[in-house]
N, C-alpha and C positions, 0 to 999 in steps of 0.2 A: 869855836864860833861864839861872837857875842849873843846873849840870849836876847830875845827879840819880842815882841806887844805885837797884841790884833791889829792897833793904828799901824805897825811897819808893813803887814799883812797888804799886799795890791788887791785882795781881793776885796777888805775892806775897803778902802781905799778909792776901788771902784762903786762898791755902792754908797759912800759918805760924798762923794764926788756928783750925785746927781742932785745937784742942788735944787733943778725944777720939779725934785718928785717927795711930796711932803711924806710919803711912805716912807721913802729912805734913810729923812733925816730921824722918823722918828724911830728906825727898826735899829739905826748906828746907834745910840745910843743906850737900846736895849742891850745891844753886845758887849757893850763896855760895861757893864754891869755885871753880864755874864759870864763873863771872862774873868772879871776878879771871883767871882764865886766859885766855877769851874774850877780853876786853879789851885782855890784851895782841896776841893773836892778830890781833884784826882791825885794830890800828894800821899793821900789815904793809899794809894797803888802800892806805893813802896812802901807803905807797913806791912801791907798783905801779902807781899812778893816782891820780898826783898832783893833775891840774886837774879830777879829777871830783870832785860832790856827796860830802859824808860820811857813810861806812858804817860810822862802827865802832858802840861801844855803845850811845853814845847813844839812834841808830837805833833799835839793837833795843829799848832801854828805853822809846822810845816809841810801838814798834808794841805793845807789852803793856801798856800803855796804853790806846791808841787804840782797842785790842777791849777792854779792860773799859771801858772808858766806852757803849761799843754795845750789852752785855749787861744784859738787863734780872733782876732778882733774884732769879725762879725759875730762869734759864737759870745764874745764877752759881750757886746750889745744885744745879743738876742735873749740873753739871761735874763729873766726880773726882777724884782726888788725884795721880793718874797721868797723865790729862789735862792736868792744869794743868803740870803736871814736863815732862811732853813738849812741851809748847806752849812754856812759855819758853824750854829750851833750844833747841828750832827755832829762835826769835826771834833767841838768840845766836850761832846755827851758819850760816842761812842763806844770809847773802853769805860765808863764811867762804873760799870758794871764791876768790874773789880775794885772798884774803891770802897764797898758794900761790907762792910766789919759783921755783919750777925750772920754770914753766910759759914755754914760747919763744914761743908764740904769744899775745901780750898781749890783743890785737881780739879773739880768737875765746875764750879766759879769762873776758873783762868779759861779754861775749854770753853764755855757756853756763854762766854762774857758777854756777847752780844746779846742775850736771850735774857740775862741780869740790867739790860740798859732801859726799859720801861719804868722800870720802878723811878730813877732819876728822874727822868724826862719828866713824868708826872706831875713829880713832887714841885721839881721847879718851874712848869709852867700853870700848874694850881697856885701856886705863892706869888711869882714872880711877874708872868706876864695876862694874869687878868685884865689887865686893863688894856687888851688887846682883845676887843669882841669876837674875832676868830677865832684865841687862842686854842680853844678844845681841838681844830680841825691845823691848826701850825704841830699842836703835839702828838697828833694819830701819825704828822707825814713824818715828823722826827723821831718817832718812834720805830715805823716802818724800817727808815735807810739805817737806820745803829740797827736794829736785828738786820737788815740787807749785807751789812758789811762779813758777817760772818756764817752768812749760807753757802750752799752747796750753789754755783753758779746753773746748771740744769734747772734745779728746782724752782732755784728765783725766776727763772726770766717764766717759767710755766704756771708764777703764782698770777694771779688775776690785777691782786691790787700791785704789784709793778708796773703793769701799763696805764695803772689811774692818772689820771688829769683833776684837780681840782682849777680854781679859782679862786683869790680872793680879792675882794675889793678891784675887779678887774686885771686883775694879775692871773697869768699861768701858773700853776705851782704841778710840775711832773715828777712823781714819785719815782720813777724809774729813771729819769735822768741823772737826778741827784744822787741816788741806790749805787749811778755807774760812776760820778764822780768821786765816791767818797771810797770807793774799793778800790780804783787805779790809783789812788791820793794816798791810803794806808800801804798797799804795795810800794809805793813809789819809794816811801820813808824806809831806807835800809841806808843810809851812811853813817858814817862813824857818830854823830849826834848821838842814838842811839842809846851808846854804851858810856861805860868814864873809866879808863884804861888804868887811872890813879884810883880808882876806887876799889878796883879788881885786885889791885897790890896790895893796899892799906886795909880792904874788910875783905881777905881772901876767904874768909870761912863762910860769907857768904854764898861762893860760887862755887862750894864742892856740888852740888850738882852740875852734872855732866853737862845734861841738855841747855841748862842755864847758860855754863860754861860757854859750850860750844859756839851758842847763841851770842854770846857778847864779844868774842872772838872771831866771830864769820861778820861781823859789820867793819871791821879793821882788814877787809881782807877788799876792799873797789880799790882797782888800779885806774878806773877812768868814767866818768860818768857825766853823761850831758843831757839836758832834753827842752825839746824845742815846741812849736803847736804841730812839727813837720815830722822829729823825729827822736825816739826817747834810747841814746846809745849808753851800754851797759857793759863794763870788760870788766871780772872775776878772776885774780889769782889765789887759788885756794891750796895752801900746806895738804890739807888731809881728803881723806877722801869721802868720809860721810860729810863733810861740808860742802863740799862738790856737792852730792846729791841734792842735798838740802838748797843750795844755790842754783843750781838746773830746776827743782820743783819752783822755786818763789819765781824765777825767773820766765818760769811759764805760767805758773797762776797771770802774770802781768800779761806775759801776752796774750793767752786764752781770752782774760779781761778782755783787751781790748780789742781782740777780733769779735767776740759775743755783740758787744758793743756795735762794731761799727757790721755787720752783717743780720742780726740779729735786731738792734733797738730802734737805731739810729733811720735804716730807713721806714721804719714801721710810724715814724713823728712828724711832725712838721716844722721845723724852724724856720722861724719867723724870719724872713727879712736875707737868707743868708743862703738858702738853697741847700746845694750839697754840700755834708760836713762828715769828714773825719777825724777820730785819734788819731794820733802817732805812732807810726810804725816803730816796732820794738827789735832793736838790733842787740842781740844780747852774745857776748862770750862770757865761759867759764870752764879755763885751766887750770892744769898743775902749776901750782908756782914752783921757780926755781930750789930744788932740794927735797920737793916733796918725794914723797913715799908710791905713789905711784903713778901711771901711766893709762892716757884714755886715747881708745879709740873710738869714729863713729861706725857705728854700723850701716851697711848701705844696701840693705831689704830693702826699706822702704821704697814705694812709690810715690807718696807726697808726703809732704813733711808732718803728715798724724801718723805715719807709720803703716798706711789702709791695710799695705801688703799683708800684714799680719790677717787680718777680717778676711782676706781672700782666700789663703793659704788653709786657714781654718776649715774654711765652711766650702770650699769650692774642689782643693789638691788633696791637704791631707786630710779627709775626710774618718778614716779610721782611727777608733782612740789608741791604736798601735802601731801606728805609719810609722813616727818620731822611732819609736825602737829600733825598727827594721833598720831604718837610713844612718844612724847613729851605729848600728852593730856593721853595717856597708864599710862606713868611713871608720871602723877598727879595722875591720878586715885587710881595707886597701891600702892602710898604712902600714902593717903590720907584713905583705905580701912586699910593697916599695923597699922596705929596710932589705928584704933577702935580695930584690931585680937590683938594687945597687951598690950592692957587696959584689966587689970585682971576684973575688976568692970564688965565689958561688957560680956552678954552670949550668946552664938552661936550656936544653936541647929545644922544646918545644916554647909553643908563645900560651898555654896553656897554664895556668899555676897550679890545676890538678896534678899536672905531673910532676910541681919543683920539690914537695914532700917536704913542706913547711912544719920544721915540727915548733910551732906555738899554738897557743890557746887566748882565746879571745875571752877576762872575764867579765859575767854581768852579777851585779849585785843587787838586791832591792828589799828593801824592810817596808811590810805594808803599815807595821805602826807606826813609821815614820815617814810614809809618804817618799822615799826617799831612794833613786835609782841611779846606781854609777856605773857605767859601764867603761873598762880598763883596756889598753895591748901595749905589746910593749912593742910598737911598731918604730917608725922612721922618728918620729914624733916631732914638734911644730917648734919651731922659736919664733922671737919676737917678729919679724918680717914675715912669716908663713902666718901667723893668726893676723896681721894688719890687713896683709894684703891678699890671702886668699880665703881665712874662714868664716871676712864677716862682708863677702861679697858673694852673692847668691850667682850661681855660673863660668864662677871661674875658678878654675883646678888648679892647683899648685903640681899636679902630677905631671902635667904638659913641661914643666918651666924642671924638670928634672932631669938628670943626666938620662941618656939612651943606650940603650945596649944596638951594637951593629945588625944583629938579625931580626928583631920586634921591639916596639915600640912598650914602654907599661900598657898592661891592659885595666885597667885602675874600673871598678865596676862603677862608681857614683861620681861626683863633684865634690868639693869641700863644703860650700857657701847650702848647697840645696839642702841636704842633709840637717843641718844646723839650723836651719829654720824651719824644719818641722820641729826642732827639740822647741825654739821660741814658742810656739804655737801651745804647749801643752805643759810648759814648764813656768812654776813661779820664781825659779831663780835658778841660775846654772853658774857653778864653778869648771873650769877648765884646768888641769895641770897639764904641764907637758913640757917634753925636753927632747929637744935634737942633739945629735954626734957633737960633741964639742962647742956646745953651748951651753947658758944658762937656764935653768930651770925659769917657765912661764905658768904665773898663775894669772887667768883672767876670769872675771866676774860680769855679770850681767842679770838683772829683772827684768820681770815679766813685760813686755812690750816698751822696754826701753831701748833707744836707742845709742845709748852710751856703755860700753863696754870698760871697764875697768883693767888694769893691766898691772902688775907687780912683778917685778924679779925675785927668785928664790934660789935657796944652795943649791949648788950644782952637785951632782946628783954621778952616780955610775951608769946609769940604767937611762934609756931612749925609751920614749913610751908615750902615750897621751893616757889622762885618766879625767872621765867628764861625769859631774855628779849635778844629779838636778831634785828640788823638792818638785815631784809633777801634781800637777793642779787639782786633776780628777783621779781618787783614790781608786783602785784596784787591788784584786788578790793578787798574792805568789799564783795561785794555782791558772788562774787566768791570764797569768804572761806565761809559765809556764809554756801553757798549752797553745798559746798565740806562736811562740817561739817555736815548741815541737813541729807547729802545723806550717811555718813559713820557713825555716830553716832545714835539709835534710842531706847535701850534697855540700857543703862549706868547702872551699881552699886549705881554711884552718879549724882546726876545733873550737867551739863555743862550751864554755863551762857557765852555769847558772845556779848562782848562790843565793839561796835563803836566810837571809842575814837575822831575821828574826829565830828562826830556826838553830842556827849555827848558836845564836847568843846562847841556846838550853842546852843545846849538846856542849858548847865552850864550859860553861857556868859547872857541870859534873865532872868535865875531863881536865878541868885548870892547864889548858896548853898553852893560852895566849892570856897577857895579862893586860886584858885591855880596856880601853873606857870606853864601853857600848855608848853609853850615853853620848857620847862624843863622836857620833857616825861623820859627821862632817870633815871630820880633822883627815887630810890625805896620807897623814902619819901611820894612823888607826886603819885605812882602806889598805897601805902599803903591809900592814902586821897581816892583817888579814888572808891575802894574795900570798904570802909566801907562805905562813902559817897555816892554809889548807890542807896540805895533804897529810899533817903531822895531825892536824884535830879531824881526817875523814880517819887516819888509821889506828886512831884511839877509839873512835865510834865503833869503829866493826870488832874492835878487841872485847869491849865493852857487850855487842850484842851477837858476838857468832853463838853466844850457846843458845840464847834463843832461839836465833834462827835456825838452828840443829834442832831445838825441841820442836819449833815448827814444820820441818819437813819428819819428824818421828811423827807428828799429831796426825800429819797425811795418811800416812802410813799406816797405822793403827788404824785410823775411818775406814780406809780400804778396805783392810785387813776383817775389820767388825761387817763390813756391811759383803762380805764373802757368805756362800750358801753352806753353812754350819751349822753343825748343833753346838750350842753355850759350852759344853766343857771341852771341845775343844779348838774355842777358842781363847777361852782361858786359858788352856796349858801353852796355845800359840804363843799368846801376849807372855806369856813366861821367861820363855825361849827367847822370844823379840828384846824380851828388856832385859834382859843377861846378859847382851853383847854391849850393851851399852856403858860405853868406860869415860866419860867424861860427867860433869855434874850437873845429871838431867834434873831440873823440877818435874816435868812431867812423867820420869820413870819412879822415883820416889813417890808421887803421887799415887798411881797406877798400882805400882809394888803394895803398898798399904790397904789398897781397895781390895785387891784378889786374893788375898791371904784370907779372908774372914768374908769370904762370898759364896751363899749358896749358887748353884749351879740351875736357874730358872729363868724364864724370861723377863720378869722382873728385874735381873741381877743385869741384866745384858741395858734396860734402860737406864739405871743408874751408871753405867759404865760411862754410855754417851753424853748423859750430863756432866759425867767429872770430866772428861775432854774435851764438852763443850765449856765447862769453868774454867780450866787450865788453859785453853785458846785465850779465851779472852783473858786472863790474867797475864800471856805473854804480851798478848798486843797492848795493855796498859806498859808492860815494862817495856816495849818496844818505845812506846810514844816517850819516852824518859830519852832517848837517845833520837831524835826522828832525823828521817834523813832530809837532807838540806842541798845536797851537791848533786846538778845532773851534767849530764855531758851528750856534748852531738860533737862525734868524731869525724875528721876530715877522709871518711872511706869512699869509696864509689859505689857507684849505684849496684845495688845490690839485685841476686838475680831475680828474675819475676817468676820463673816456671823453674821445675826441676827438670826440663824436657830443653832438647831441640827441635824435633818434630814431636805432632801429638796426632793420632788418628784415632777418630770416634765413628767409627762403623753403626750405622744404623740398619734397623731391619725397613722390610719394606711398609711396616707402620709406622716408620720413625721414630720408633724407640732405639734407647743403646744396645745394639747387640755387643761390642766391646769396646775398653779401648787397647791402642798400643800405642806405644812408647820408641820413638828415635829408630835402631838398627832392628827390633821385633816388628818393621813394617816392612812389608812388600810390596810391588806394583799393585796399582789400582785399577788396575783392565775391568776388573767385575766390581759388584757392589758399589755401595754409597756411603756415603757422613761427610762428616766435617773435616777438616787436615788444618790443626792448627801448627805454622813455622812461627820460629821464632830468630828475630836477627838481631845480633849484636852489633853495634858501632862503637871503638872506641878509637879518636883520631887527637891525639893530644896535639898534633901540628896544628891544626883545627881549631879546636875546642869543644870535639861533639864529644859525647856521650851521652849511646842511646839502647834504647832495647822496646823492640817492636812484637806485637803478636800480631802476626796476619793469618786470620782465618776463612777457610777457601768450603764450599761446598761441592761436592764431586759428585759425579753418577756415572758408571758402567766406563770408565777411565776418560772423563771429562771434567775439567771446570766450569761448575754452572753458576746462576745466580738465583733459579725455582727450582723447585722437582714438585711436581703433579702427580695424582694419579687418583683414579675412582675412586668414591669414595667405599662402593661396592666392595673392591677390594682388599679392604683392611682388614675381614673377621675371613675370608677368602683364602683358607689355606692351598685350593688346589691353583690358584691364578697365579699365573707366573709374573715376574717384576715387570707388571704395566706399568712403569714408572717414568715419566719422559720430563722434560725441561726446553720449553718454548723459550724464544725469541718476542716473538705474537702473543699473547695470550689466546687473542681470537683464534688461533688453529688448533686451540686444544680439541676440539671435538672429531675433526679429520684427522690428526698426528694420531690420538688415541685410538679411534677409528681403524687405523691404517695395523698398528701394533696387536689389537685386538685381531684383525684380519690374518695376517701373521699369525698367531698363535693357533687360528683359527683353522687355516688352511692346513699347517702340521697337523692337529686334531684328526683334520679330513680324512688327510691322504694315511694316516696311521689305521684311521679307524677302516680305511677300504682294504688294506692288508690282511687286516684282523678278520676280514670279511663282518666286520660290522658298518652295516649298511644303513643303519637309522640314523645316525649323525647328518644334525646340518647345521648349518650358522644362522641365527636371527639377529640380522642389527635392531628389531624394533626392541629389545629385550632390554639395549645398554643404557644404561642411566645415566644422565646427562649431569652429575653432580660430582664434585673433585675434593680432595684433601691437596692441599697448598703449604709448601714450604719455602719460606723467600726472606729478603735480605732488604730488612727498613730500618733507617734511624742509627744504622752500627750496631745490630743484632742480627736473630733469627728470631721469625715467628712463623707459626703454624696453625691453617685455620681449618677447618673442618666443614664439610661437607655443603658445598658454594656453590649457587649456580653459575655457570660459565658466563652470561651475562655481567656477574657482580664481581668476576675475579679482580678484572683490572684497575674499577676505581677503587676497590678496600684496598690493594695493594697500592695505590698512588697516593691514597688517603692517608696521611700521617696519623691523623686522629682515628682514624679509625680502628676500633675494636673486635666487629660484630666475630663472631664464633672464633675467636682467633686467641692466642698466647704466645708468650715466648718459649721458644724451643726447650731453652737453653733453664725451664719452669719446671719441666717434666722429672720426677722425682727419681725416676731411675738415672739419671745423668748426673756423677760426679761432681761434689760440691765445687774440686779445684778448678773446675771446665768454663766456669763461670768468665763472663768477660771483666775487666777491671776496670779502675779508673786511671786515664789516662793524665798526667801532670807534668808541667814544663816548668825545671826549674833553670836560673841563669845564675850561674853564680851560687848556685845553691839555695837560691833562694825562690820561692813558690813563684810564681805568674798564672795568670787569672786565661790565659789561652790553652784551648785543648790542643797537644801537641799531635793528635791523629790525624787529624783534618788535614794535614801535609803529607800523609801516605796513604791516597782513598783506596785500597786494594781491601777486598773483600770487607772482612768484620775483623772489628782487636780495637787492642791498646796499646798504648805506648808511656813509659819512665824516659825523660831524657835530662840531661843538663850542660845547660850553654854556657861556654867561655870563651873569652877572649875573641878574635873576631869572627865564631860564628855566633854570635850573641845577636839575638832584636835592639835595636834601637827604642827606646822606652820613652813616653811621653814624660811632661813634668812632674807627675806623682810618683816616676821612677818604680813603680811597681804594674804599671799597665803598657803592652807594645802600642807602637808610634804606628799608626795604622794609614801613616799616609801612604798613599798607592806605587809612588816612587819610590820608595823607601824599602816598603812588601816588594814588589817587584825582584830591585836589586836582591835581595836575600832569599828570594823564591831561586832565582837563575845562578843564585852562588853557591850557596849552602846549602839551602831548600834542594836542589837537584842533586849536590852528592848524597843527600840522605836518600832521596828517592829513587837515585840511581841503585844507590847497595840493596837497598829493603825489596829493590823490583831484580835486581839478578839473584839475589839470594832466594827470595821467593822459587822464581823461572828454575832455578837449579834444582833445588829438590823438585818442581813437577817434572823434570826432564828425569830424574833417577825414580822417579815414582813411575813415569812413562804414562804421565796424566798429558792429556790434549788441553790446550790453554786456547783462551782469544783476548785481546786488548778489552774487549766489551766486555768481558765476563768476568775479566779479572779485578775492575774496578767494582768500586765500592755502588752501594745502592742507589742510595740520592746524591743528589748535587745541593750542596746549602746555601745558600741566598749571600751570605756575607762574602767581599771580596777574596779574604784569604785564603776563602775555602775555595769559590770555582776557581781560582787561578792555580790553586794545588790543585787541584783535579785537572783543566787543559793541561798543566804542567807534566800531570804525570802521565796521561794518554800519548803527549810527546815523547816520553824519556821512554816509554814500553816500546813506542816504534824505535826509536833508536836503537832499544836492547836489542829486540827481536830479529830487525834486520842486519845488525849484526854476525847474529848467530846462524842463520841461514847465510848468511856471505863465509 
């Protein structure tokens, strides 16, 4: 392009042009003054900084330009004459900041160049335009816009003096209007102008900086560029791929611009004469050009084009700083499951994948000194169309679109898209590998709330797998993923291994197994050494540390051993004995050995003992920590058992303490006496996908299922009163029931004592005391209150909160710690859920372990870790699922009372309360239903 003068400038042009405005002619003149001086000034640019793009006039000639060509014709008459004067010299002052020779710090100069433009501005309008009575208030606003051009766009539009309005000489002069031409006008200038392609050749030593480089080579790269007052179109073919980024970021600064502008400034003014006005909408592409080096996709989370989704997702779905893990260790899982459902070779009786005995390991890595978590499988793994089209669309499964086996469907636990946008949420940059059956290895990239994903092909590879590494945002221990993991993962399909990469580096760094560049945790080369290289650096560790851990359970042993009921010498000759058998190379027996040789035989001797064992402890755990362990593992086992019992009976006496317990076939019928009869039922239905184990615990009295037992309180120090011990429906008739049993005892008494001819016996009911001990079934326990008036039984008992003289049973210090109730946990897929799974078998007291697969699994809301608790949805799986569990857990109960020869009722059998939330009355009608069903059965 011919180089070009402020006179070829329209924008001059326009203000030289208003011949009836003597401001005008006299402010065009002042610019052509300016302009030869400027010009000189900013050739000074390129002595300072030489391999960068050019700033001198040019530039500025065609950012005044590039705004008048965006102004549409009332917006050019509603400008001023003062405005236009201020704006161009802006244009010619604004980088003027780097033309400044006595500045030492060059970097921090080029950076802050805007903040360097006061000092010009000053000098030249102290010298140059005094003879302009304003001048002082022309050079506060041209000072302002050259610092405006290189702010932080938030900050500016929040400073005060942006929305100043002065006046001169009856002109408008808007500081924020000009602020927003001169920053869409410096954006605007990115064409080849810019750079000089012959100079790049001819002073190439100028541009071995990269960024320079880069820079003078990414303005060579517009394949088409126009712009109107209507519309500013912008197409980008870019070779590499950090110039992509760099051309995505300019390309938005410009629109950003111009949206601030026009919702932000524009209506907050008044233009003169011209009403409503806008910028130009900014239609921008930027591709791969033909031969580049890699491949982009967009991602399509978002809901508007800032991307909001992300601000939702955050603060609203995945709310836990560990969601991303879960969902990310999901999507290993069910890739890694896909690769076996669709290996034809492979047979799958059931639709469960607990039962296909997947033997892989899912692993997770994570270095907290580097921020830095990848978790691997070597599942189905994704190629180019699988990451386009299903992992950067939130909702749509690639599992669906995959061959089917004839009997069930995959039962795939997550989505692609959902999973991966909790990683967005918490990660500041995530790499992808990954390789399908007879494809190219895919590596794709992507930053923190961007919506451009990067895409590269790489060698093809032996091995199917995904491997996804991310720097995550907010720093965390090892120990506290750890423990997140232990506590949400315990039933897996496949094994989960969890690697301490910092860890490993100190145990690697003593054992020389892998020769690798820790430093280099990013390289997938280095993660691959790793993964296979584990088990060769865990079986060098335990080489390294079994003698300790041999000295450590001898230190056991010895404590024992010392703290046994002895006299000093012989336990000294014991430890003799002890460490004579010891044939491998103990520290701690050499220790020991040297100690008791030269020891008198006193109490004294015996405290010095414990201190050399208490030194040699700690000196192994120093040596221990030289090799620490790094490697844990959650095995693909089932649910392991809860009780060592099938049945459990706890006999109480008639004060409700334990009189015993028994165990399974040491129980007999329950005609007489009382307790508790804990069953226990197994489910395991891999057609299904249950897996479960129930404790339902029953209260019994004189071979009944009850849900109270009552009785005097009188009674309890009362050795010679016989088991007054009854169990109401009523509460209210405790006083006639007991009443009635007392009579009964009473009248035997009578008629025994008229035999004996003792004639003094008689019965007084005013005698009996109207106050109870209370044993009853609230909340999913047993509590016991003591000595209540009949009046108060029924609300304490209905009273959840309520305490008054009352505990739980199950508190009582004579009763077996193992009797205790549990906690009850639903996992799906192995994976924790936040629903108590009891609440679906209201029968008596317990807990229940279960784990959902395939389709008896809950339907899960959006955060994929809570159930979908819409009522249709419950339902269905109350009347599917929900009832064969209820059904087993309620005949299996019924059986053992039938071989125990216990009397049952629908009413007694169920659980205490009814809970308010729908899942729960609907399991409770549910399972009042499913009893009659059993029951009338078994009478038919």
């Amino acid at each position: 392009m011919i180089n070009k003068s402020l006179i070829d400038c329209e924008m001059y042009k326009l203000l030289s042009n208003r011949k009836d405005s003597p401001m005008a002619q006299s402010l065009t003149g002042h610019l052509l003054t300016m302009e030869s001086q400027s010009s000189s000034a900013l050739e000074y640019i390129k002595v300072n900084f030489p391999s960068y793009t050019e700033h001198g006039i040019q530039h500025s000639l065609r950012i005044i330009d590039y705004v008048y060509s965006i102004l549409n014709n009332d917006m050019k008459k509603s400008i001023s004459d003062i405005e236009i004067f201020c704006f161009i010299m802006s244009a010619l002052f604004h980088d003027m900041g780097m033309s400044l020779a006595d500045v030492d710090d060059k970097e921090n100069q080029r950076k802050y160049h805007h903040l360097y433009a006061k000092r010009p501005v000053n000098d030249y309008c102290n010298k140059y335009l005094i003879a302009i009575s304003e001048y002082r208030r022309i050079c506060d606003c041209v000072s302002f816009i050259c610092e405006a051009h290189g702010r932080n766009i938030a900050e500016l539009y929040e400073d005060s003096k942006f929305m100043k309005e002065d006046s001169i000489q009856g002109q408008i002069l808007r500081y924020g209007l000009l602020s927003v031409l001169l920053r869409i006008g410096d954006l605007m200038d990115m064409q080849e102008g810019r750079t000089n392609e012959f100079n790049m050749h001819l002073n190439s030593t100028y541009y071995l900086d990269e960024v320079s480089s880069e820079h003078h080579e990414r303005h060579l790269e517009i394949d088409n560029y126009s712009h109107t007052p209507n519309k500013i179109i912008i197409s980008i073919k870019t070779k590499k791929r950090q110039r992509f980024i760099i051309w995505n970021e300019w390309l938005q600064y410009l629109d950003d611009e111009i949206m601030y502008a026009n919702s932000h400034y524009l209506p907050r003014i008044v233009v003169q004469d011209i009403g409503y006005y806008r910028f130009p909408e900014v239609i921008k592409s930027v591709m791969p050009d033909e031969g580049a080096n890699f491949l982009i996709e967009e991602i399509h989370f978002q809901v508007d084009d800032k991307g909001a989704l992300w601000d939702i997702l955050t603060n609203s779905i995945y709310t836990h700083e560990f969601d991303f893990i879960r969902e990310i260790i999901q999507n290993a899982i069910d890739a890694t499951l896909l690769k076996y459902y669709v290996d034809d070779s492979k047979y799958f009786e059931f639709v469960s994948p607990r039962s296909w005995n997947v033997d892989e390991t899912i692993m997770i890595l994570y270095s907290e000194s580097k921020n830095m978590l990848v978790v691997c499988d070597q599942g189905i793994g994704m190629d180019e169309s699988d990451i386009r089209n299903y992992l950067f669309k939130a909702a749509d499964s690639g599992y669906k679109h995959k061959k089917k086996r004839k009997k069930f469907e995959y039962p795939s636990i997550a989505k692609f898209g959902i999973g991966f946008v909790a990683c967005l949420t918490k990660a500041l940059n995530i790499e992808i590998i990954s390789q399908a059956k007879d494809s190219e290895q895919i590596k794709a990239e992507i930053e923190e709330k961007s919506t451009i994903a990067f895409i590269e092909k790489k060698i093809k590879t032996n091995e199917t797998g995904t491997s996804i590494k991310m720097t995550v945002k907010n720093k965390f221990s090892f120990d506290e993923l750890r423990q997140y993991i232990y506590n949400t993962f315990s039933y897996p399909s496949i094994g989960i291994q969890l690697i301490d990469i910092d860890k490993l580096c100190i145990v690697n760094d003593k054992t020389n197994c892998l020769n690798l560049d820790f430093d280099n945790l990013n390289s997938s080369e280095v993660i691959s050494l790793i993964i296979h290289g584990i088990d060769n650096i865990r079986e060098k560790r335990y080489i390294n540390i079994s003698k300790y851990i041999q000295d450590e359970k001898l230190i056991h042993k010895i404590v024992l051993f010392l703290d046994e009921d002895k006299d000093i010498q012989t336990k000294i000759n014991g430890l003799r004995v002890m460490l004579s058998a010891i044939t491998y190379d103990s520290i701690i027996k050499n220790r020991i050995d040297n100690f008791i040789k030269k020891v008198d035989y006193n109490t004294h001797t015996l405290k010095c003992l414990h201190e050399v064992v208490k030194k040699s402890m700690n000196e192994i755990n120093i040596l221990k920590d030289e090799y620490p362990e790094f490697s844990y593992v959650i095995n693909n086992s089932g649910i392991e058992d809860i009780t060592d019992y099938e049945i459990l009976d706890v006999e109480l006496d008639k004060a409700f303490n334990v009189k015993q317990v028994l165990k399974d076939n040491s129980i007999n019928q329950k005609s007489e006496g009382r307790g508790i009869l804990y069953i226990r039922t197994q489910i395991y239905e891999p057609k299904l996908g249950i897996e479960w184990q129930a404790i339902n615990c029953f209260l019994y009295n004189l071979g009944k299922i009850e849900k109270n037992l009552l009785r005097m309180s009188s009674d309890a120090e009362d050795s010679e009163i016989s088991d007054n011990i009854i169990s109401l429906d009523e509460i209210g008739d405790a006083d006639y029931e007991m009443s009635l049993k007392y009579e009964e005892d009473d009248n035997e008494q009578y008629y025994e004592n008229i035999l004996r001819g003792n004639n003094e016996y008689s019965y007084d009911s005013e005698v009996m005391v109207h106050n109870y001990d209370v044993t009853y079934i609230k909340e999913n326990d047993f509590y016991l209150i003591f000595d209540i008036e009949l009046k108060n039984i029924e609300a304490v008992i209905s009273d959840k909160n309520s305490k008054t003289n009352g505990y739980r049973l199950l508190d009582n210090p004579l009763i077996p710690e193992q009797l205790e109730i549990g906690e009850s946990k639903l996992y799906q897929d192995g994976i924790l859920m936040s629903l108590n799974p009891h609440i679906l078998i209201p029968l008596g007291v317990g807990w229940s372990i279960c784990n959902l697969t395939a389709d008896a699994r809950f339907e899960l809301n959006a955060s994929r870790h809570e159930i979908n608790m819409n009522r249709t949805i419950i339902d269905n799986w109350l009347n599917t699922h929900g009832k064969t569990i209820q059904q087993v857990v309620a005949r299996h109960c019924i059986h053992v009372f039938q071989k125990l020869h216990l009397k049952y009722s629908i009413e007694k059998l169920m659980s205490g309360d009814i809970q308010h939330d729908y899942i729960s009355k609907q399991s409770y009608y549910n399972m009042e239903s499913n009893l009659k069903e059993i029951i009338a059965k078994l009478v038919n």
